[in-house]
C-alpha positions as CSV (number, residue, x, y, z in Angstrom):
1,X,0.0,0.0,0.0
2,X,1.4,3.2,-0.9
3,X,1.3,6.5,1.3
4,X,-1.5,8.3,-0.7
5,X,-3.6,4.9,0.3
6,X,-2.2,4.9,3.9
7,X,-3.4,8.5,4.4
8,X,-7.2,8.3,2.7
9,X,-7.4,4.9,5.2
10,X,-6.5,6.8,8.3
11,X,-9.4,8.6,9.2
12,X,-11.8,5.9,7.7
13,X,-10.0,3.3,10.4
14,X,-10.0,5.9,13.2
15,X,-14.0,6.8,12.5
16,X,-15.2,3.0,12.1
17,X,-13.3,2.3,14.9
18,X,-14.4,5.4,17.3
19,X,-18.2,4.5,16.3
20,X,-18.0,0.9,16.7
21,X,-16.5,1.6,20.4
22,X,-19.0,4.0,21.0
23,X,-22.0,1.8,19.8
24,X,-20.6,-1.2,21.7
25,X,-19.7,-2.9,19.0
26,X,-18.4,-6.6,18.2
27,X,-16.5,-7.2,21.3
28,X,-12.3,-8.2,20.4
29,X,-9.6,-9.4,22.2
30,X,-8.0,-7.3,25.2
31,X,-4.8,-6.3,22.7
32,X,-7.1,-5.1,20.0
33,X,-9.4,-2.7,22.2
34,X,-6.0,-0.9,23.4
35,X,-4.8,0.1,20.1
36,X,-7.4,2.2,18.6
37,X,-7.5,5.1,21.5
38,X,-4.5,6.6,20.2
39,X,-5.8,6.5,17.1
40,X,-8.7,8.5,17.4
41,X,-6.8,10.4,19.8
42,X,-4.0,11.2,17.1
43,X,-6.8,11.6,14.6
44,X,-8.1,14.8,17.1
45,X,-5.0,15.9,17.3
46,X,-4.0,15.8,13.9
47,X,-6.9,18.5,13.2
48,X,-5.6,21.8,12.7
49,X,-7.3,24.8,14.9
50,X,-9.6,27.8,13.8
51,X,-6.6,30.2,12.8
52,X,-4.8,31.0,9.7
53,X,-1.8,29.9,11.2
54,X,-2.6,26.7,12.1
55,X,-4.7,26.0,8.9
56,X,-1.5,26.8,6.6
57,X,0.4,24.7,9.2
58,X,-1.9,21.8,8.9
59,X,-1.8,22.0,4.8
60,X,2.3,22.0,4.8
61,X,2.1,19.2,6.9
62,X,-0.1,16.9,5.2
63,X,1.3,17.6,2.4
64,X,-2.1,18.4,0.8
65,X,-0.8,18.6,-2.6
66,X,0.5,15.3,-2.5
67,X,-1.8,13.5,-0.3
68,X,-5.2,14.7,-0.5
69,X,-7.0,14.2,-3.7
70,X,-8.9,16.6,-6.5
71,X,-12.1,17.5,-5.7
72,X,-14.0,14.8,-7.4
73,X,-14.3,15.6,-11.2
74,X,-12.4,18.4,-11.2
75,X,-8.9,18.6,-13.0
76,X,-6.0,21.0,-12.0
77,X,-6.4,24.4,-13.1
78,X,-9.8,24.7,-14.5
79,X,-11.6,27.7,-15.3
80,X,-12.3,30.0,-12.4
81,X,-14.3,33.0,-11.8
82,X,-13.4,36.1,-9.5
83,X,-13.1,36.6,-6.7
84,X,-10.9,33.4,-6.7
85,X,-8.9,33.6,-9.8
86,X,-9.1,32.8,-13.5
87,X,-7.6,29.1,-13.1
88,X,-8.5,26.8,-10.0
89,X,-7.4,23.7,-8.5
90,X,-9.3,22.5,-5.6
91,X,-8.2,19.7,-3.1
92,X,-10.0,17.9,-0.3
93,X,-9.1,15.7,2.9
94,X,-10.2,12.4,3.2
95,X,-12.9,13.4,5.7
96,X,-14.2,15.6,3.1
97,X,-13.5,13.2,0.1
98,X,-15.4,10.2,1.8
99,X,-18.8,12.7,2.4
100,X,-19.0,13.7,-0.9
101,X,-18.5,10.0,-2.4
102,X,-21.0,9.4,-0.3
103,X,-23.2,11.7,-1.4
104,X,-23.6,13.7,2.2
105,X,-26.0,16.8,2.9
106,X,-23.3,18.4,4.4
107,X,-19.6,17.8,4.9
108,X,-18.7,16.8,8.7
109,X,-16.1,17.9,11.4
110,X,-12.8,18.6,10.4
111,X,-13.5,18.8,6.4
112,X,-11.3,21.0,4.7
113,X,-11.4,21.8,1.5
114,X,-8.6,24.0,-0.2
115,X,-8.7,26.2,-3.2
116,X,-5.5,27.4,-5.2
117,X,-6.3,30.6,-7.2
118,X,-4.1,30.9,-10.1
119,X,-3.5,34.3,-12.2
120,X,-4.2,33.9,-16.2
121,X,-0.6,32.9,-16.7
122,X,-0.7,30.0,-14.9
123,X,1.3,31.5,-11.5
124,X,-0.2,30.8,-8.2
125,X,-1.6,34.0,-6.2
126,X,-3.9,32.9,-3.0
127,X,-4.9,29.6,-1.5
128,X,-8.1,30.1,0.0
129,X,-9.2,27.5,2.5
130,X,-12.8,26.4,3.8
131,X,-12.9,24.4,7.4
132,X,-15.7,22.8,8.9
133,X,-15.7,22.7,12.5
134,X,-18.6,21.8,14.7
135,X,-19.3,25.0,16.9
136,X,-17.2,27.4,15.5
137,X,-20.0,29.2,13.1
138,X,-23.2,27.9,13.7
139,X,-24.8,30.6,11.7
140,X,-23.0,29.6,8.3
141,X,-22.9,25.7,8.8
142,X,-20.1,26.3,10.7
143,X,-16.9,27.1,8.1
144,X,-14.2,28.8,9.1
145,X,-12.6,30.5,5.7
146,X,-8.8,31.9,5.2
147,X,-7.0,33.2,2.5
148,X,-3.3,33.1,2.6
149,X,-0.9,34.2,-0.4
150,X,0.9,31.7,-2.3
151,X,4.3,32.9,0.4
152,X,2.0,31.1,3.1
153,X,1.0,34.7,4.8
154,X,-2.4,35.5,5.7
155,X,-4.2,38.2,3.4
156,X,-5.5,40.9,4.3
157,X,-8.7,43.3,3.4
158,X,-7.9,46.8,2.5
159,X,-8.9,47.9,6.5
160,X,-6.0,45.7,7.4
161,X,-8.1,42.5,8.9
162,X,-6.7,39.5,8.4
163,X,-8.3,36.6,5.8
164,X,-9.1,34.3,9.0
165,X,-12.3,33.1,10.2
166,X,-16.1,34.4,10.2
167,X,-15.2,36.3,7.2
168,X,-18.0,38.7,5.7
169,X,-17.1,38.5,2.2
170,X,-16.9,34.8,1.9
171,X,-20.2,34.3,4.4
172,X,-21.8,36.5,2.3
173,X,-21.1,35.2,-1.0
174,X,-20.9,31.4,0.6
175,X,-24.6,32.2,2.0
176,X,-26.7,32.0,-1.6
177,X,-25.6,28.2,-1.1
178,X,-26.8,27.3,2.5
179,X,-28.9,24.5,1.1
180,X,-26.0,22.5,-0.2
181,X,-23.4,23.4,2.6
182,X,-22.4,26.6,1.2
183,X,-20.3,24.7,-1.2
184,X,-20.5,25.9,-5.0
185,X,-19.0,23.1,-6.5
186,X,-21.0,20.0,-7.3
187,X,-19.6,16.6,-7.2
188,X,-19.1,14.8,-11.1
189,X,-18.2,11.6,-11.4
């Protein structure tokens, strides 16, 4: 198994095997019941906090580019409109990746889904970031939006605020798709 298969199995393992603790599931030998605490518990902590900081953090580290696949029939640097850029490419974590296979209302905790905005020549200008955490935004489904530059710094609106968090542009635009999870893009197969 290679390590793009290792890292889409991860969270599946870790979420069968939290739920099937939780429900009281299939009972399994002594050594077997041990193992999958740190999992979910490295799972948790794997999931990157509601700053800019941490979200650009948690994308170098994963590797998102490498690991985490397309958004599902999408290519790299399709056409785009503004205000994200003229080309796209747009990436998803597993936990993401595995709702929209399976055809979800709504994408659950710790979803992330990452778009690269790219200039008409092809060179990369923002990365713009959507995460879902339970609690953080109740009022828009709960996303937490950034936008960093391609250098990895946080953007910033012309009054100075940083691109982090219960942003009014993004809720705003984001809003005109509360019925399908404020997500614009629909899932081709």
């Amino acid at each position: 198994m290679n390590t793009r298969q290792n890292v889409r199995l991860f969270p599946l393992l870790a979420l069968t095997t939290a739920a099937l603790t939780a429900c009281g599931g299939a009972e399994a030998p002594q050594e077997a019941e041990a193992e999958p605490a740190p999992a979910v518990a490295a799972a948790v902590a794997a999931a990157a906090d509601t700053t800019g900081a941490a979200i650009w953090a948690h994308l170098q580290e994963s590797n998102y580019q490498e690991s985490w696949e397309l958004w599902p029939g999408k290519g790299e640097l399709y056409e785009g409109t503004q205000p994200h850029g003229m080309k796209l490419t747009m990436y998803v974590n597993d936990l993401a990746l595995n709702a929209l296979h399976a055809g979800a209302a709504s994408l659950p905790d710790g979803a992330i889904v990452v778009k690269e905005n790219y200039m008409p020549d092809g060179m990369l200008a923002a990365v713009t970031t959507m995460y879902k955490r339970t609690g953080y935004n109740p009022d828009h489904a709960d996303w937490f939006f950034t936008k960093h530059l391609a250098s990895g710094e946080l953007d910033q609106a012309p009054n100075g605020m940083a691109l982090e968090g219960r942003l009014p542009g993004c809720q705003g635009c984001h809003i005109s798709r509360a019925e399908q999870d404020y997500l614009f893009s629909e899932v081709t197969h």
